[in-house]
C-alpha positions in Angstrom: 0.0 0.0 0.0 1.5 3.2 -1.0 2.3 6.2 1.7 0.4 9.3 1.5 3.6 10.9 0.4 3.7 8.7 -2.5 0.1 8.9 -3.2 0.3 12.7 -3.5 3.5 12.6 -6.1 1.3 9.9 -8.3 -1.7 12.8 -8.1 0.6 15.6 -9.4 1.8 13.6 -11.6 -1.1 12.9 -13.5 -2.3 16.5 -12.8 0.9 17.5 -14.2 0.6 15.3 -17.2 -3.0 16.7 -18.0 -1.6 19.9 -18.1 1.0 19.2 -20.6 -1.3 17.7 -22.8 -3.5 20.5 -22.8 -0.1 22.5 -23.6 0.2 21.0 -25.7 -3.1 20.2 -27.6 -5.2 22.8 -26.6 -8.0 22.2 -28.5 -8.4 18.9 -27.2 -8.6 20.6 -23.7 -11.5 19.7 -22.0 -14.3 22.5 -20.6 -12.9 22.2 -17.2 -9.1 22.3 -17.8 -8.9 25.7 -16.6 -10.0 24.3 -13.0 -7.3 21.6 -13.5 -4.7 24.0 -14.2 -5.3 26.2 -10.9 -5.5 23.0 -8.5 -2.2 21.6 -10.1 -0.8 25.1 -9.4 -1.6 25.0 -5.8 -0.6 21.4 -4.9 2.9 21.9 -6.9 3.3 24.9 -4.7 2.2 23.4 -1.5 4.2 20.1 -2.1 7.1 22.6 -3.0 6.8 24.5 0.5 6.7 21.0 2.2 9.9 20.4 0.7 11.6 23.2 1.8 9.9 23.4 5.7 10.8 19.6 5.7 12.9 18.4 8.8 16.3 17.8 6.7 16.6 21.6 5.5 18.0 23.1 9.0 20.8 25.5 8.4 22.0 25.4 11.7 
């Protein structure tokens, strides 16, 4: 059984992917893409700031 980290890398990943296709083929973008493309913004940038907070990046 995957983690929940792993579980949330698999979910932007396909997020991720969807919004390369619709890069990439935009008129095969469906109605909601737009929706798609904010919520794949916003985990990015959360999983992103997790990163950085995490417990190995202490500058001491």
């Amino acid at each position: 059984m995957p983690t929940a980290k792993r579980m949330f890398i698999i979910i932007l990943l396909v997020l991720n992917a969807i919004v390369l296709l619709g890069q990439i083929w935009p008129e095969g973008a469906p109605s909601f893409a737009h929706i798609v493309n904010i919520i794949t913004l916003g985990l990015n940038v959360s999983f992103l700031l997790t990163l950085i907070k995490g417990p190995g990046n202490r500058t001491h």
